[in-house]
N, C-alpha and C positions, 0 to 999 in steps of 0.2 A: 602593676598588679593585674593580672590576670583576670575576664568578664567571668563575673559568677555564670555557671550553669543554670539549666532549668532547676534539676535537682536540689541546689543552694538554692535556690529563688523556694520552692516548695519547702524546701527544711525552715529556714524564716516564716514560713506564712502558716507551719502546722504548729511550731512552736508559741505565735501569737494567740492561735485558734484554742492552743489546747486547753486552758482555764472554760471557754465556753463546752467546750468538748465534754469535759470531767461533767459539767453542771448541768448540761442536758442527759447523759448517760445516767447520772444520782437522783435527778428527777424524775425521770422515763420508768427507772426499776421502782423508785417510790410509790408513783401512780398505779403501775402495774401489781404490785404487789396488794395495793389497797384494792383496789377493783376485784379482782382475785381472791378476796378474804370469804366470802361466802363458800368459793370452792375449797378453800384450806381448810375450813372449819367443818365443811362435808367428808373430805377424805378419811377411805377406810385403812385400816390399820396398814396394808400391803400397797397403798395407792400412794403417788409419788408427785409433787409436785415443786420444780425447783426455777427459783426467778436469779438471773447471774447476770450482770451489767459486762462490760467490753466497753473500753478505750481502744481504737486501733491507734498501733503504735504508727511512727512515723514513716520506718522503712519497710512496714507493710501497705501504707496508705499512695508513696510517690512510684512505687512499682504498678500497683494496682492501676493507679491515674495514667501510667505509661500505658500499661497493654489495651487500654479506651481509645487510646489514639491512633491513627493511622499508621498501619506496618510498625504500631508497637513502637513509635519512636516519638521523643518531643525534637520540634524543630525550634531551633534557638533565636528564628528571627519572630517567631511568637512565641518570646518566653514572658511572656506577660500576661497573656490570654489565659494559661493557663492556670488551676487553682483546684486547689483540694477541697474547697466545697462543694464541687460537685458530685462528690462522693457521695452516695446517701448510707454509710453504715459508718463514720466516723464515730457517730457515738454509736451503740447495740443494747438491746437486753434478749437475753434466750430465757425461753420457758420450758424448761424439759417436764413432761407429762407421762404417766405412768397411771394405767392401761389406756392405750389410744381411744376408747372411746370416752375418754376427759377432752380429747382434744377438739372438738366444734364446740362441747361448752367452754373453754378457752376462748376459743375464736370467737365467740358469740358476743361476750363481756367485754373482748379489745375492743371489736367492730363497731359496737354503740360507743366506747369513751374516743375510737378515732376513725368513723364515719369515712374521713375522705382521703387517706393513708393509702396511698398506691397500694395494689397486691402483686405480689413476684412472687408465687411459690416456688421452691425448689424440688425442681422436675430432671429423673432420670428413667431411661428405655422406657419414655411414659408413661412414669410411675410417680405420682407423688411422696416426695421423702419427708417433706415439711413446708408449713405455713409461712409467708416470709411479707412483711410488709413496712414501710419507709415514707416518711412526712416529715414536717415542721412541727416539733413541739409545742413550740409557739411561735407565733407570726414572725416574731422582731427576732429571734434564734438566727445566729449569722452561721450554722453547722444543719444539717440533717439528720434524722435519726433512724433506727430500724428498730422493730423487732420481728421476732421467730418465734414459732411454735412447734417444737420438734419431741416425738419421742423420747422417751430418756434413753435408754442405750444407745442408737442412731445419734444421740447428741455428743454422748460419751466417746462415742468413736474417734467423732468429729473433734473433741478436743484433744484426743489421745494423737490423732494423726498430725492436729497442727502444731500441738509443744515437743510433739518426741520428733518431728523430721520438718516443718515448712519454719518454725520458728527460728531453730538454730541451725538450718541448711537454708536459705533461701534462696542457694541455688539450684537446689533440689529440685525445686518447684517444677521446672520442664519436665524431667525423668516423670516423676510424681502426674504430669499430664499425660505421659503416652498412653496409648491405647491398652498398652498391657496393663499398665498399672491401672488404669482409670475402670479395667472388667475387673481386676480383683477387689477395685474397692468395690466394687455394687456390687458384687458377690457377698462382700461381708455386710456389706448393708440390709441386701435383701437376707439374709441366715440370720441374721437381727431383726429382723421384721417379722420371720418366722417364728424364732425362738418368742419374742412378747408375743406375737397374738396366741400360741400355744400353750406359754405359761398365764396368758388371762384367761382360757377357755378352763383349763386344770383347775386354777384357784374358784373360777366361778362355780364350773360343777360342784367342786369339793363341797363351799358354802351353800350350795343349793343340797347336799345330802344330808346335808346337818341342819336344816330344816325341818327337813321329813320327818 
């Protein structure tokens, strides 16, 4: 019988993980969603506030682990060293937000319920596109967790891009890197970024006339 790969060695260990996986991600969006209820119950009729949990699957998690490593490769005489906990977005929750200026009062509410939660925003031609931050739900948690604070269209995108071409091409992925393709996504990102802050300027005016 042939020595299991790294690969085999990771597909075991996400498989044992994933019960802890499911239970930090249903927790995380629970908490989040309760912290958050003050905002929900302030939102105006056109304002938008959406909490969505994420499981990473498994053949997105052992490629991921790949390209962390050197020259993008696992070497099999440390195939042991290796492990998919050190992933910090195994488990996720996104918050998509509608009109961006909800978005520091988001951030303000995570920051105090997770104080010590690394920050990685996600930054392009920098530009901040979204809030991005990852810890231990709790101490004894054997998985890591994330959340995000993104826009809602900018998030929308982002899911549109990953189920219609990284999901079921995941070879894709390289093309989907090049330089061509990497200007027209922040083309559409940025005409996204445009189009919200233009339609909250509209809706606001609007409201501010129908006051007078």
């Amino acid at each position: 019988m042939a020595d299991r790969t790294v690969q085999d060695r990771l597909r075991e260990e996400y498989f044992s993980l994933l019960p802890h996986i499911r239970r930090v991600a249903e927790q995380l969006e629970a908490e989040i969603r309760y912290h958050l209820l003050p905002i929900f119950r302030d939102l105006r009729d056109y304002e938008q506030l959406v909490v969505k949990a994420r499981v990473k699957e498994c053949e997105s998690a052992i490629p991921k682990l790949q390209r962390h490593q050197e020259g993008a490769v696992f070497d099999r005489e440390y195939a042991e060293s290796y492990s998919l906990t050190s992933l910090k977005d195994l488990a996720a929750v996104r918050v998509l937000v509608f009109p961006r200026r909800r978005l520091q009062e988001v951030d303000l509410v995570l920051r105090r319920r997770f104080p010590d939660w690394r920050s990685d925003p996600v930054v392009e031609n920098n530009r901040e596109l979204a809030l991005k931050y990852s810890g231990y739900y709790r101490t004894e948690d054997r998985v890591q967790a994330e959340y995000q604070i993104v826009p809602v269209l900018t998030g929308l995108f982002w899911e549109v891009e990953h189920s219609a071409i990284y999901k079921p091409s995941p070879r894709l992925r390289g093309v989907l890197r090049s330089p061509e393709m990497q200007e027209r996504s922040a083309m559409v990102v940025e005409a996204l970024r445009a189009f919200e802050a233009e339609f909250e300027g509209v809706i606001e005016r609007s409201i501010d006339d129908q006051r007078v």
